[in-house]
N, C-alpha and C positions, 0 to 999 in steps of 0.2 A: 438346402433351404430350411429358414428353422421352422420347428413344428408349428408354434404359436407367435404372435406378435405382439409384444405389450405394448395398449392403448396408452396412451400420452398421461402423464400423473393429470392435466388437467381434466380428462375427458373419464375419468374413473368416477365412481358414483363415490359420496360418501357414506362412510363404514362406524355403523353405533360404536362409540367408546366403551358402550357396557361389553358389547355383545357385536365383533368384529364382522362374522359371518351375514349379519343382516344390514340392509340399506338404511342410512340416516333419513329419518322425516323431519329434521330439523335440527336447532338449536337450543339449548339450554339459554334462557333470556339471563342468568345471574352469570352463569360461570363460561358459559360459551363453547359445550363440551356438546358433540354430534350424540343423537338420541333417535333411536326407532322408533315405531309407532310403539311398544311395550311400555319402553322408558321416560315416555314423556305422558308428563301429566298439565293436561289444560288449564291455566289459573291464570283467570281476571286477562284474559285474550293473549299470552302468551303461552311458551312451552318451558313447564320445567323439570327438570331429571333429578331423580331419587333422592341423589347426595345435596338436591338446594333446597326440596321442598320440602323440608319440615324450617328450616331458617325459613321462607317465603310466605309459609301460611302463621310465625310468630310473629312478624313485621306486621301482617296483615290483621292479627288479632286485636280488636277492639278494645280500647283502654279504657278503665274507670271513669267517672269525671270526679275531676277534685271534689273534694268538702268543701261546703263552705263554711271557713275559716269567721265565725261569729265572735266581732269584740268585744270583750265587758265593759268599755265605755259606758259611765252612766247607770250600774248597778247598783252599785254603792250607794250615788245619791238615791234613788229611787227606794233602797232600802232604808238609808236614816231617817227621808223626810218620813216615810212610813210610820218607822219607831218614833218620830217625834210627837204624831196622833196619837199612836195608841198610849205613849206615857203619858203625855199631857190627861187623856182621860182620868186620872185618877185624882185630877184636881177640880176644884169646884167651877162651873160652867158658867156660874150666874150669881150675885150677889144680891144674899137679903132670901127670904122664902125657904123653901124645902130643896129649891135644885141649888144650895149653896152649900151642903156638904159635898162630902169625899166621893168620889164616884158616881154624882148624882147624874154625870155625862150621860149614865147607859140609861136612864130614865127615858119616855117618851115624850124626845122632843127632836128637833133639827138635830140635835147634837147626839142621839142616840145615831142618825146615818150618818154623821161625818165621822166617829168612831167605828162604825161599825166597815165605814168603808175602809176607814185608815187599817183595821186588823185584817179585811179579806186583799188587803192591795198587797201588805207587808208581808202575808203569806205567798200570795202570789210573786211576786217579787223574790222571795226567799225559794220558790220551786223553782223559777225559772232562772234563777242562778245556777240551781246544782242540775236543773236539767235543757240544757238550751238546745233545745231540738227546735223548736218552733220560734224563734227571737223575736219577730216581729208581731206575732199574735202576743207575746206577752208584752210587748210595749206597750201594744193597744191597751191592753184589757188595764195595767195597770196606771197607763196615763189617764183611761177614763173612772178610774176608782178615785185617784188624785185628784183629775177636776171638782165629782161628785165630793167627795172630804172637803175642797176649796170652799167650793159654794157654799153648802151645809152649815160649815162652820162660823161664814158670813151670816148667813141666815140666821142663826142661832147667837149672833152676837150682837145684829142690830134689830132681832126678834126676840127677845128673851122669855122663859117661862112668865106667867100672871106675877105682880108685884114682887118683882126681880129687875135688877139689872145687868148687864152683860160686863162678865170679868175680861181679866187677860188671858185665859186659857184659850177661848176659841180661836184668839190671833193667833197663840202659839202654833192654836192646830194651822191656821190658814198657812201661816208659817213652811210647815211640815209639807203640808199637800205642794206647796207651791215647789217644796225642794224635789219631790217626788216626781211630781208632772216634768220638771226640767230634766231628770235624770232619763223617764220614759221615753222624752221627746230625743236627747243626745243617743238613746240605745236605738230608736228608728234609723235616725239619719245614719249610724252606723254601721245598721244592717244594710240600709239602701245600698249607700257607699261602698260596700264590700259588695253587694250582689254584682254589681254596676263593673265593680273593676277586675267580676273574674274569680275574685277568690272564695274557690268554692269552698243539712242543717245540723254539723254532726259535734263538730268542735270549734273552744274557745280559744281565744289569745288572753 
């Protein structure tokens, strides 16, 4: 009679891959390899063994989220209408009087804040070019410097300083502000547009 009887392969317990001598408490969910209670490690309600679980916990690793990819659409104009205020100042604003020299724009009149807006827009305008981190606050701020130049410059051409008339310079400016304001307004819908579709305040196209 033999000494021992071997139990059927089915009715055998299974045997850890690492570590033969101990009983399987499972499965490896990646690779499908028998694991002790040593070799397996708990993740996200599965079991997994030594050799998947640095691959399973990089799968698992959290990804960036894109930048959002900010168009320059619209700089450009927003820049020129700018420059086109702050040159025009340098030409007379009103004819006839003292506001009908050279520079007499920056004097205290309507035409001092359509100037004055067209130089804080132009800069703004020129920072948020080389820095586009925030795109849509600079639309704003510069579409509303554009508006403010618009109006101003209206104001100051069908309000002229005392025994004066209003020249062509202030149209120029209205001119200007109007190219600015469109350029502001096409760099919003821009940004919208890209927020909207996904592509992610860091860099430009």
């Amino acid at each position: 009679m033999p000494d021992s009887i071997e139990a059927p392969a089915a009715a055998r317990p299974r045997r850890c891959a690492n570590h033969p001598g101990i009983a399987s408490a499972g499965a490896c969910a990646r690779c499908g390899r028998s694991l002790c209670a040593v070799c397996a490690t708990p993740v996200r309600g599965t079991l997994i063994g030594p050799e998947c679980l640095s691959a399973v916990l990089d799968e698992g690793a959290p990804t960036a989220p894109p930048s959002l990819v900010v168009p320059s659409r619209g700089d450009a104009l927003t820049i020129l209408g700018f420059a086109i205020v702050v040159l025009v100042s340098v030409l007379p604003w009103s004819r006839f009087g003292d506001s009908s020299r050279f520079f007499a724009a920056w004097t205290l009149h309507w035409s001092l804040i359509a100037v004055g807006a067209g130089l804080a827009g132009l800069g703004a305008s020129l920072y948020a070019w080389r820095h586009p981190d925030r795109p849509l606050a600079a639309a704003v701020v510069t579409g509303t410097l554009g508006g403010i130049a618009f109006v101003t410059a209206q104001l100051h051409y069908q309000h002229p300083p005392p025994l004066s008339i209003g020249s062509p310079a202030p149209l120029i400016a209205v001119l200007g502000a109007s190219i600015a304001v469109i350029g502001a307004v096409m760099k919003a819908f821009a940004v919208v547009r890209a927020g909207r579709i996904g592509v992610g305040p860091a860099s430009r196209r």
